[in-house]
C-alpha positions as CSV (number, residue, x, y, z in Angstrom):
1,X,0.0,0.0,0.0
2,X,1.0,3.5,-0.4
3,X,1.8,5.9,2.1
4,X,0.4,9.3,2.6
5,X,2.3,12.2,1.2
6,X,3.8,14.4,3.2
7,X,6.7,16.0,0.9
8,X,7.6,16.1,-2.4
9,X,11.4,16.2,-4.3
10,X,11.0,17.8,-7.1
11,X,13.7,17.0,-10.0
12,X,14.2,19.2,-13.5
13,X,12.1,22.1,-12.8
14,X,11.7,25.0,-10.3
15,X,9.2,26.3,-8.4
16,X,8.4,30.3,-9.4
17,X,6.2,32.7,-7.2
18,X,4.1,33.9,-9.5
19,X,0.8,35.8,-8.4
20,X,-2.6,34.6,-9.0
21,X,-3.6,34.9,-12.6
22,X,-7.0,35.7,-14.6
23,X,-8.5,33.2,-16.7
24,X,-7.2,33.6,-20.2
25,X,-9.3,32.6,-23.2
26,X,-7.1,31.1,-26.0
27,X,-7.1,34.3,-28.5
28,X,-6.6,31.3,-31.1
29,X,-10.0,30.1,-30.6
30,X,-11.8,33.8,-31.8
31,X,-13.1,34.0,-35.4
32,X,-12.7,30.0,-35.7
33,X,-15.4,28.2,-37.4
34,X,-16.0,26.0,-34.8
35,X,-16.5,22.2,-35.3
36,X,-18.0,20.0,-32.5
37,X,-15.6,17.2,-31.6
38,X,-14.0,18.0,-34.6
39,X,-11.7,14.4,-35.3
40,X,-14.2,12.1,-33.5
41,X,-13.4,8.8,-34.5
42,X,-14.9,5.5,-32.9
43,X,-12.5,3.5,-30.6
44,X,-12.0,-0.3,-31.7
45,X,-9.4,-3.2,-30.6
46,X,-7.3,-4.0,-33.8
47,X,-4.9,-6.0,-32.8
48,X,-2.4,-7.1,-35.2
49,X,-2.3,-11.1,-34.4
50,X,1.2,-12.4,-34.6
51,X,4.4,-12.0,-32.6
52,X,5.9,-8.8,-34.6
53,X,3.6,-6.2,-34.5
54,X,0.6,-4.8,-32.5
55,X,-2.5,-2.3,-32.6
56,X,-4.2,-1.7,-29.8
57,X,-5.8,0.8,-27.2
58,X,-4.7,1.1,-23.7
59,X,-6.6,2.7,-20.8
60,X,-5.4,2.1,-17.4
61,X,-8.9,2.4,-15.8
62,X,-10.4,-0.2,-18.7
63,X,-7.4,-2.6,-17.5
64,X,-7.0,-2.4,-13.9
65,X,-11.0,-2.3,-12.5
66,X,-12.2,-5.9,-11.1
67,X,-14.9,-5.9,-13.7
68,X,-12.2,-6.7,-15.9
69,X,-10.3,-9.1,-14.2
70,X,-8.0,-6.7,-12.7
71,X,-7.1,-5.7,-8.6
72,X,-8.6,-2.2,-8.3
73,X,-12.0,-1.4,-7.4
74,X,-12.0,1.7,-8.4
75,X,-14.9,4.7,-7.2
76,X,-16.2,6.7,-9.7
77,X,-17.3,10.4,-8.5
78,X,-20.5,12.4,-9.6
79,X,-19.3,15.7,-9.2
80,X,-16.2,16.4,-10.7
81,X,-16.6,19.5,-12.0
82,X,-13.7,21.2,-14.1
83,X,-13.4,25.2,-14.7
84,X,-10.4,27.4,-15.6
85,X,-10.9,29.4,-11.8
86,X,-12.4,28.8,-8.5
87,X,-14.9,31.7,-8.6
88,X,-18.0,29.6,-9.6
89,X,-19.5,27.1,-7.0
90,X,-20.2,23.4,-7.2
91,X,-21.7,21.3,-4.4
92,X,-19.7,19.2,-2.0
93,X,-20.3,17.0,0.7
94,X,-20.5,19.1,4.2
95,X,-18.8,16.3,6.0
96,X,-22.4,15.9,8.2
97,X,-24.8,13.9,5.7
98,X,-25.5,17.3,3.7
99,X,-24.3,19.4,1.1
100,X,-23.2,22.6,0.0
101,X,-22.1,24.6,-2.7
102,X,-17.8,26.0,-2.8
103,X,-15.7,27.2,-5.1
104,X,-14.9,24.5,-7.9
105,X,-11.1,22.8,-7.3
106,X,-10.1,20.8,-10.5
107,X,-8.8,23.2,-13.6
108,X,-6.7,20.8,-15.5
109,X,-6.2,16.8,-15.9
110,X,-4.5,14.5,-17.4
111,X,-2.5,11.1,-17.0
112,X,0.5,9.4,-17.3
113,X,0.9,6.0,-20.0
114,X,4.0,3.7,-19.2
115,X,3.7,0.4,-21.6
116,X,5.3,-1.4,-18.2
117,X,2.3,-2.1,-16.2
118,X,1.6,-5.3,-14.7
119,X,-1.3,-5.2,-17.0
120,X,-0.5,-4.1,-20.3
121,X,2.2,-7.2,-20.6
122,X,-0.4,-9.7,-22.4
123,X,-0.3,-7.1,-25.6
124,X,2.7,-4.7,-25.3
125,X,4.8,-7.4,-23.5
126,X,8.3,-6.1,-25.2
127,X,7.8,-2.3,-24.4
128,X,9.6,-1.8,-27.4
129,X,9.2,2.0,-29.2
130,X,5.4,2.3,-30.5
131,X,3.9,5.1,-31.9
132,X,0.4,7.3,-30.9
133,X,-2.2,8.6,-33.6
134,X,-5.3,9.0,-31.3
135,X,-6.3,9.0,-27.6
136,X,-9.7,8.2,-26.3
137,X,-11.4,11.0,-23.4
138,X,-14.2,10.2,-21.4
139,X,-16.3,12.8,-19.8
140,X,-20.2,14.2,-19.5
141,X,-21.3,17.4,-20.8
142,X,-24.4,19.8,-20.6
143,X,-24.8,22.9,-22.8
144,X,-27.1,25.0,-21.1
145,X,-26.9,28.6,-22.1
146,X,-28.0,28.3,-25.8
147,X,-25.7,29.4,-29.1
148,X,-22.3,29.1,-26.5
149,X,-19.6,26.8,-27.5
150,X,-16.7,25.4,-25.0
151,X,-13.4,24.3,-25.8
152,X,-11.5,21.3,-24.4
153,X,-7.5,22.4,-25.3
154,X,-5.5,19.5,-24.8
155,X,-1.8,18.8,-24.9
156,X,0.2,15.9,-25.7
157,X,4.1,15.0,-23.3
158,X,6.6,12.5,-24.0
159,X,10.5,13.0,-24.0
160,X,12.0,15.6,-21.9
161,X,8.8,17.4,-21.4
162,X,8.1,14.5,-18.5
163,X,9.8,14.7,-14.9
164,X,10.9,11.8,-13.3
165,X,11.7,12.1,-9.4
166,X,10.3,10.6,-6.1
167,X,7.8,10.9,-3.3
168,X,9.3,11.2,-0.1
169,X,8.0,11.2,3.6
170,X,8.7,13.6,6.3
171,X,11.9,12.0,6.8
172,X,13.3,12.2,3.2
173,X,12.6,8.6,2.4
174,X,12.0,7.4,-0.5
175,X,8.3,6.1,-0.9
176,X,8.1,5.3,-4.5
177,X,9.2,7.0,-7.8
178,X,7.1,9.1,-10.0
179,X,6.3,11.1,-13.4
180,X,4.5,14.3,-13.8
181,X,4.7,17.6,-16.2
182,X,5.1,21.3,-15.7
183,X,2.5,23.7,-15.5
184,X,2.8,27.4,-16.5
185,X,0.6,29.2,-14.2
186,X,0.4,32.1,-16.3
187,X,-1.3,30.4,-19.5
188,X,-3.4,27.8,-17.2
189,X,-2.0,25.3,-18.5
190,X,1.0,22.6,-19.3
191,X,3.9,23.5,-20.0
192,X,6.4,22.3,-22.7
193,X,4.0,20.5,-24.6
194,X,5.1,18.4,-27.9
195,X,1.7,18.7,-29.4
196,X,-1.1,21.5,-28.9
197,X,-5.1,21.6,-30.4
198,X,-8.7,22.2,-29.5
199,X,-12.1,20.3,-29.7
200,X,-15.0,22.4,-29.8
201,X,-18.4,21.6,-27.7
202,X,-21.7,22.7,-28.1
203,X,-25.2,21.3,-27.5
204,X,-25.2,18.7,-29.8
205,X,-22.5,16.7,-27.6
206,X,-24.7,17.7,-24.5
207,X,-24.4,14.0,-23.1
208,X,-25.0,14.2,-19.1
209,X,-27.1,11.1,-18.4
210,X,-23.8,9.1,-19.4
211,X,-20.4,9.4,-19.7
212,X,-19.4,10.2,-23.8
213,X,-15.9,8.2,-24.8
214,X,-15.0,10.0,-27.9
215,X,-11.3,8.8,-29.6
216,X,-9.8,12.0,-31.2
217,X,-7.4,11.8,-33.8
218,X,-3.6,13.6,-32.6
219,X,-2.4,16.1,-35.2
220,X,0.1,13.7,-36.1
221,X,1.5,10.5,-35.0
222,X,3.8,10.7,-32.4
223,X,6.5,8.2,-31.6
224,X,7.5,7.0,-28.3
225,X,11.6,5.0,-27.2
226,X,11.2,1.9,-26.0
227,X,10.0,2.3,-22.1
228,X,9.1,5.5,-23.0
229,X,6.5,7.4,-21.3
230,X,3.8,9.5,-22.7
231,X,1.2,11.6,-20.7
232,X,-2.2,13.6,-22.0
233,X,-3.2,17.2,-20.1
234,X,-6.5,18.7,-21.1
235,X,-8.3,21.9,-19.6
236,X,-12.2,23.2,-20.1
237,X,-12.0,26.6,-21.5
238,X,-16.0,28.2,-21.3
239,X,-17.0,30.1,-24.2
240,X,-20.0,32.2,-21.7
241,X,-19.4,35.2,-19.5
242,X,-19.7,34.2,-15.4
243,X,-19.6,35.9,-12.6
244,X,-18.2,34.9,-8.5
245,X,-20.8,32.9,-7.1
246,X,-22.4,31.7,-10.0
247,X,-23.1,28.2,-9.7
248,X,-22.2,25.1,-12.2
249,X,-24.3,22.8,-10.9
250,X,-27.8,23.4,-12.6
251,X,-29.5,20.7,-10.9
252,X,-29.0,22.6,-7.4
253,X,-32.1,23.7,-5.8
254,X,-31.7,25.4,-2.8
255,X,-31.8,27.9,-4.0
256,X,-32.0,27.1,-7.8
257,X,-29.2,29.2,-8.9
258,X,-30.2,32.7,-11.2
259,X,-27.4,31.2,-14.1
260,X,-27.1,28.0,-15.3
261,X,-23.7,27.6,-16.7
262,X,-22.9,24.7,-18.7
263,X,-21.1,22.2,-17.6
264,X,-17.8,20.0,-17.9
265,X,-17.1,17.2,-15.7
266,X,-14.1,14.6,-16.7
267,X,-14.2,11.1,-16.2
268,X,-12.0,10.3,-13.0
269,X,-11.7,7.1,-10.8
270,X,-10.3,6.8,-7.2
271,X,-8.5,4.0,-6.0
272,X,-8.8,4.6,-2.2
273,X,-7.7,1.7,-1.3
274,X,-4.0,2.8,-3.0
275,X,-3.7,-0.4,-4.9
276,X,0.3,-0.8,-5.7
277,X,1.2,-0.4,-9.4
278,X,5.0,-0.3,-9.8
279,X,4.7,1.6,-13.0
280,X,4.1,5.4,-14.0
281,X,0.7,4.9,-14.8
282,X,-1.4,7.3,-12.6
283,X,-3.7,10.7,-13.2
284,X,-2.3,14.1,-13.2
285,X,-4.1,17.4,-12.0
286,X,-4.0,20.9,-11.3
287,X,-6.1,22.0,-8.4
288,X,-6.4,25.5,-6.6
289,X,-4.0,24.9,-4.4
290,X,-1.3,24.4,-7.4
291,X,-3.0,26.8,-9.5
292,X,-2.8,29.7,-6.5
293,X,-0.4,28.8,-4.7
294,X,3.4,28.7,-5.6
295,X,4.9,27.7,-2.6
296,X,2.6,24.7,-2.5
297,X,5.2,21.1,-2.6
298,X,4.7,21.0,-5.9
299,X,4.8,24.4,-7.0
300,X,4.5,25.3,-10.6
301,X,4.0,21.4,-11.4
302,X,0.3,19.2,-12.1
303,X,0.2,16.8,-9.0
304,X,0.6,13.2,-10.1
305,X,-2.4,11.1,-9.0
306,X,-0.4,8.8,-7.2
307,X,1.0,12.0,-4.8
308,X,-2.9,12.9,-4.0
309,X,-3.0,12.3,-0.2
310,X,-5.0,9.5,0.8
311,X,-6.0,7.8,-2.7
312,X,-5.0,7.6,-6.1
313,X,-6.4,9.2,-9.1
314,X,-7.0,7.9,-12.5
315,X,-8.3,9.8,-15.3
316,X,-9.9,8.0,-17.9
317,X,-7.6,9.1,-21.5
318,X,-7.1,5.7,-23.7
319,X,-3.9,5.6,-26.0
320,X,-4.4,4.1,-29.7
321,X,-1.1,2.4,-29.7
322,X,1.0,0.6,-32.4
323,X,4.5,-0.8,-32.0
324,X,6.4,-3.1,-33.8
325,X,8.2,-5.8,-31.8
326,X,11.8,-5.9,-33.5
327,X,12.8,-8.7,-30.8
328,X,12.6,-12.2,-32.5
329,X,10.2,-14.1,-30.1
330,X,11.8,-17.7,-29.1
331,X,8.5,-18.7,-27.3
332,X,6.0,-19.8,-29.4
333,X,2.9,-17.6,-27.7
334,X,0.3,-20.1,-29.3
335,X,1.8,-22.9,-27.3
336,X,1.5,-21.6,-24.0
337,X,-1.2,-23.6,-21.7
338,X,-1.9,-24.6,-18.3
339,X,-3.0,-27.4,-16.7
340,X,-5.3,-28.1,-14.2
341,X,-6.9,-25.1,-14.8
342,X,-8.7,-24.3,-12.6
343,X,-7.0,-26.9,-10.2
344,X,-8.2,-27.5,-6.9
345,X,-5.2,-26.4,-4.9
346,X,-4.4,-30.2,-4.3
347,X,-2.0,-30.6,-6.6
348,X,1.0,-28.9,-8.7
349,X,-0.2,-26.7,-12.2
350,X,1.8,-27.3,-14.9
351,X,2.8,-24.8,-17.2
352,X,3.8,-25.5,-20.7
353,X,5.0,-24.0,-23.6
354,X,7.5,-24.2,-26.7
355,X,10.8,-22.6,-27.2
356,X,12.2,-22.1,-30.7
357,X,15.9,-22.0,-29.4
358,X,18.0,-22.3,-26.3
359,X,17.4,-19.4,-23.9
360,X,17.1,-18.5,-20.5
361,X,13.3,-18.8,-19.1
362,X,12.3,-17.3,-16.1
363,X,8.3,-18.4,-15.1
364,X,6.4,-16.5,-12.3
365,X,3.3,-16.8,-10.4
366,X,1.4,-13.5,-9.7
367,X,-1.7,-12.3,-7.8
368,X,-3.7,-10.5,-9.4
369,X,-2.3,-6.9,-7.6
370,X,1.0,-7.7,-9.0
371,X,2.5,-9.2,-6.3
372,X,4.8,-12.3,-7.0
373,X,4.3,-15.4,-5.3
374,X,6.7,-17.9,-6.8
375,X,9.3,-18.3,-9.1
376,X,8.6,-21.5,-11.1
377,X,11.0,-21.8,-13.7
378,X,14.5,-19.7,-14.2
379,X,17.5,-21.1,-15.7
380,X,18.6,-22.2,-19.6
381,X,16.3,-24.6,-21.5
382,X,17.0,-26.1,-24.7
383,X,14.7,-25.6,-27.8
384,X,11.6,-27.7,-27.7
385,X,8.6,-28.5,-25.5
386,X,9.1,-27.4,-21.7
387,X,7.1,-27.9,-18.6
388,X,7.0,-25.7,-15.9
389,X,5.5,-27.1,-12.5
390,X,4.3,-24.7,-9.7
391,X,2.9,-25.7,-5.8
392,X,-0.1,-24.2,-5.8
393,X,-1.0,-26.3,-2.3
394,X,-0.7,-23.3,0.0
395,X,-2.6,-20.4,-2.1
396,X,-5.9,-19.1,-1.7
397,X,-8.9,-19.3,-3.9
398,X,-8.9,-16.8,-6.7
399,X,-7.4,-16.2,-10.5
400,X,-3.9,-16.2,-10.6
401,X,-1.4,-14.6,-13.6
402,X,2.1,-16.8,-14.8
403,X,4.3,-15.1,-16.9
404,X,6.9,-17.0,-19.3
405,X,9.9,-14.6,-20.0
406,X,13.0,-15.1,-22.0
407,X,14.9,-11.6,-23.1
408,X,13.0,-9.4,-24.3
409,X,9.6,-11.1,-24.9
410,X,6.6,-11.8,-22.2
411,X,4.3,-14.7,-22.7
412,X,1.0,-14.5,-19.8
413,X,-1.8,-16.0,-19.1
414,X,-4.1,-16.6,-16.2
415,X,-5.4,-19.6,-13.9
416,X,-7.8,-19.6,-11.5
417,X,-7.3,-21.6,-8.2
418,X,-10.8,-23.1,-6.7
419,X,-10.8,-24.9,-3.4
């Protein structure tokens, strides 16, 4: 589990004290013809069968959450709101059963793709270089001040515009490494981005009784190093005048508010029971007390998700993914099986698969949070049929994960334990 946050070390950037800014509208956006969603394109799975090459999209939230076989359970949240400022209200739990209406807190999101996850090896198993043409957002709007159209201005990170450093405790130790990008308090928004451009909303993509999951098309394909990171910032930009106190939540009734705004709230998910994932993957933010205050421990820097005290936050951005595996595979992924499966814990689970060479193996046994329970197999095995035995006597009921490894490629599957 992760531990609270009490400090954080900062590393390639420096904290500025810069005074509270206005809201600036993009001038760029004036005298456009707007387009609504402009590049919308429809999200499918392609991928590429074979060993060489793969297709595919990748969202953290779609791969982690137990609905989909994975360890985190994560809690989804009604009311987060998004806004360039704090002026305007929202509503917020008063901590006594109630609720009540305070300045909004979110002005920019984003989040971090690392193709190492625990749960990205059954596709991208190689984490060779790949490249990104689109990115999937999820989010629920409502237009409700007729003729206005919003602006979602999103930025694309990879390379040097990513920090790497640590999260530290009160006593400078080291709880766990981390990634997260600049922010230029001035403009409201990242800074140092690779790629820059702006989707247009108006009331035909009013979509509030359920989340909309558009895939957007990047203004050209970037491409990632092998390992190589890649993170997605995105702030609402309002095209309507507002005033201190007005509120965005139209359905508020005490009293119903004089305005009804429109309004912007981003998909996000909580993992509050801080579920360990050793890689960057994690949501990235910008909340007042970034936004206003300088000498905040992040300074002029979004807070990575996994840095939020007391949970970890996910935003839901997908990444449209291809990459070509330049290793030659020596496991042959068709062969891989495992038998009894399920077993009943009484007896050993074999593991078997085909190697096209001599290589060094190494085969693991996971849970299904990542954590390693046994090492089954790890030495050098001659080319041919192999046969990997693990004790599953002593585990607990549930679906396990084995992983076959030899260099560079990752062979996984999964098998469940029923006693």
């Amino acid at each position: 589990m992760k531990k609270r946050l009490l400090l954080a070390v900062l590393v390639g950037s420096g904290a500025a004290a810069i005074a509270q800014s206005p809201v600036q509208l993009d001038p760029n956006r004036q005298g456009t013809d707007p387009s609504s969603l402009s590049e919308v394109i429809t999200p499918n799975n392609n991928q590429v069968q074979g060993k060489r090459s793969v297709e595919e999209w990748y969202n953290f939230i779609d791969a982690a959450d137990v609905s989909a076989g994975g360890a985190i359970d994560f809690t989804f949240y009604g009311n987060n709101f998004m806004f360039p400022d704090s002026t305007v209200k929202q509503r917020y739990a008063d901590g006594a059963g109630g609720l009540i209406l305070n300045g909004v807190n979110r002005h920019n999101i984003g989040e971090m793709f690392d193709p190492k996850s625990f749960y990205y090896t059954e596709i991208l198993s190689e984490h060779n270089a790949y490249t990104v043409d689109s990115i999937q957002i999820g989010f629920r709007y409502r237009n409700n001040i007729p003729g206005t159209v919003d602006t979602l201005e999103i930025q694309v990170f990879y390379d040097d515009a990513i920090l790497l450093g640590n999260l530290v405790d009160g006593n400078g130790n080291i709880i766990e490494a981390t990634a997260w990008i600049a922010y230029n308090r001035t403009f409201g928004k990242g800074a140092g981005a690779k790629l820059e451009w702006r989707e247009f909303l108006t009331e035909t993509d009013t979509s509030w009784a359920q989340y909309a999951t558009p895939g957007l098309k990047l203004p050209q394909t970037v491409s990632i190093n092998r390992n190589g990171l890649i993170a997605v910032a995105y702030k609402y930009i309002p095209g309507f005048d507002y005033s201190p106190g007005d509120t965005l939540d139209s359905d508020w009734e005490t009293p119903e508010p004089d305005k009804k705004l429109n309004e912007f709230q981003p998909l996000i998910a909580s993992d509050q029971a801080e579920t360990e994932e050793d890689s960057y993957n994690h949501g990235l933010g910008v909340r007042s007390v970034t936004k206003y205050d300088p000498d905040n421990n992040w300074g002029d820097n979004f807070i990575p998700g996994d840095a939020w005290i007391g949970f970890t936050e996910y935003v839901y951005i997908g990444f449209h993914i291809a990459s070509n595996n330049v290793s030659v595979p020596v496991i042959d992924q068709a062969s891989a099986s495992v038998y009894p499966n399920p077993s009943n814990g009484s007896d050993v689970v074999n593991i078997e698969f085909t190697t096209t060479e001599n290589t060094d193996v190494t085969v693991e046994l996971f849970d299904l949070m990542g954590n390693k329970i046994q090492t089954v197999l790890s030495g050098n095995v001659e080319a041919g049929n192999q046969i990997a035995s693990a004790n599953v006597a002593g585990l607990s009921s549930g679906i396990y994960v084995y992983t076959i490894k030899a260099g560079d490629q990752v062979v996984t599957g999964k098998l469940s334990v029923v006693k």
